[in-house]
LODREN-827803 format. One record per residue (C-alpha): x negated, y negated, z negated. Coordinates in steps of 0.5 Angstrom, whole numbers, plus 500, padded with zeros to 3 digits. Layout:
XYZ
...
***
This chain:
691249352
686252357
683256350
690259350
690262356
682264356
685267350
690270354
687273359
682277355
684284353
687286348
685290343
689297343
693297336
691304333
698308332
701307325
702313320
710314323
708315329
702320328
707324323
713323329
708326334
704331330
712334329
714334336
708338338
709343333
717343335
716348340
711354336
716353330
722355335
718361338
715363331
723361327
726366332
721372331
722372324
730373325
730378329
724382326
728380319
735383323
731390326
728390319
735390316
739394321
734400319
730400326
722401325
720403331
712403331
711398337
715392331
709394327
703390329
709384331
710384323
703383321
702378326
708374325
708376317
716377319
717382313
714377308
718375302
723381304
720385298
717383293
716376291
720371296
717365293
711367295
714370302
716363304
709360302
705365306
710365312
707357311
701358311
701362318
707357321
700351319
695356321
699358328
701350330
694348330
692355335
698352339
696345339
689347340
690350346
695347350
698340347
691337348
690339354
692336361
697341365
695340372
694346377
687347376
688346368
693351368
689356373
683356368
688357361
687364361
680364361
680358355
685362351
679368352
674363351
676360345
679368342
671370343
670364339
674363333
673372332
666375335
664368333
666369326
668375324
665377318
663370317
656371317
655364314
660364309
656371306
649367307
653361303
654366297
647369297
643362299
642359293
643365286
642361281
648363275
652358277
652358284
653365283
660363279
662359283
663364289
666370284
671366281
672365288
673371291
677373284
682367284
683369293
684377290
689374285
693370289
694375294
699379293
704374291
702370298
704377302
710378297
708384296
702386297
703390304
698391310
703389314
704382310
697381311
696376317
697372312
690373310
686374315
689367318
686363312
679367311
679364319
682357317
677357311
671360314
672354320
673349316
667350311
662352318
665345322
666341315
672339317
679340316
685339311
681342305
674339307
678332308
682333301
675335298
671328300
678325298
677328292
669326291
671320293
675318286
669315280
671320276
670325281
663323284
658327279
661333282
656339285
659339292
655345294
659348287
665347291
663349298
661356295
668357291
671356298
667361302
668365296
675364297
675366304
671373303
675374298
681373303
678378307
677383301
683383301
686386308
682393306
686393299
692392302
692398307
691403299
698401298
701406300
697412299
699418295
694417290
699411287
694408281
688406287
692400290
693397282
686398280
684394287
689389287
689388279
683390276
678387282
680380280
679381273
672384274
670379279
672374274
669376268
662376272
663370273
664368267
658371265
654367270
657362267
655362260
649366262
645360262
647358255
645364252
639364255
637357253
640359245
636366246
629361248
631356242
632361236
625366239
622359238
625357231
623364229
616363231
615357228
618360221
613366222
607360223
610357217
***
């Protein structure tokens, strides 16, 4: 009886939230950004349709993506919109749901925001430690590896902005940032995927620095992209299909090339020496 109540009186330990309950709050902390966000697009998308395209909407469209989907692929429209929905509730939530809003609080927000704008911009554009990733080590293969990945963000851009547009193009700022800060603080939703993946027996021989420079090439590829976007209306018609088509190709044979590279080195040494060992004989 008496270790009962010992028991009793000491404390507890806390029970870590269940999988539920996480979600149910991660969902009520992006109820409200949702909202803001959901609302932009309706009325963006409704000026648009009504035929007003005053020069002030512009930069609101580039930065909500309003007008994504509406020409061009909607497929990859809505997807994009997703992707800067994602990108947008983390922004919120790191800002203002984590942080206590008492007075001082809220007096000192505005230098917060000011504060982590400087960081998550100056202090990563232009990715200075994604171009060193892609240039620290240039064997063949690594060299691949990050042109396959500015290939492969070249390729899917057109499809993630609907049409290829500057105007739809926040879409890939926002992951060349969110890739970028990922691979830099090796956290986040790819990095945590990623070591869940290398966690698994049949995937634990594969070269983490392989995948780590696909994604960097990835991000700069992302931003490769933005520039591509503002030829699409040029006069000169044919200059925004050669970046926007031929580039990927390009970047994609080279990596390919560095890829096989090796092999033929390698086959190239192995017949220099069976011909010298011919000619000895």
């Amino acid at each position: 009886m008496e270790e009962t109540l010992n028991a009793a009186a000491l404390p507890q330990p806390k029970k870590k939230p269940g999988f539920w309950r996480t979600m149910l709050e991660t969902l009520k902390s992006s109820l409200a950004p949702t909202a803001v966000m959901a609302v932009l697009w309706l009325a963006l998308s409704w000026l648009r349709a009504a035929g007003i395209q005053w020069a002030i909407l512009w930069p609101l469209n580039f930065l909500t993506g309003a007008l994504a989907g509406m020409e061009g692929s909607a497929l990859g429209g809505a997807i994009g919109k997703a992707i800067l929905l994602i990108c947008f509730n983390s922004l919120f939530r790191g800002l203002l749901m984590r942080r206590k809003w008492d007075g001082r609080r809220r007096d000192n927000v505005k230098d917060e925001l000011k504060a982590q704008t400087k960081a998550q911009l100056f202090g990563r554009i232009p990715q200075y430690s994604n171009l060193k990733l892609l240039w620290k080590d240039r064997s063949p293969r690594m060299l691949a590896a990050g042109l396959l990945g500015g290939a492969a963000a070249l390729a899917a851009y057109p499809f993630l902005t609907g049409d290829g547009s500057a105007v739809n193009s926040m879409v890939c700022v926002a992951l060349f940032l969110s890739i970028g800060g990922q691979i830099a603080r090796q956290r986040g939703l790819l990095i945590t995927l990623l070591n869940l993946l290398l966690a698994k027996n049949a995937l634990r021989t594969v070269n983490r620095g392989f995948i780590d420079r696909i994604f960097a090439g990835f991000a700069v590829g992302m931003a490769a992209a933005v520039p591509v976007s503002c030829t699409k209306n040029l006069e000169a018609a044919f200059v925004w299909p050669l970046l926007a088509w031929g580039l990927p190709i390009l970047l994609a044979a080279l990596g390919v090339f560095c890829l096989v590279l090796p092999w033929l080195k390698a086959a190239k040494a192995k017949k220099a020496a069976t011909n010298g060992g011919e000619a000895q004989g």
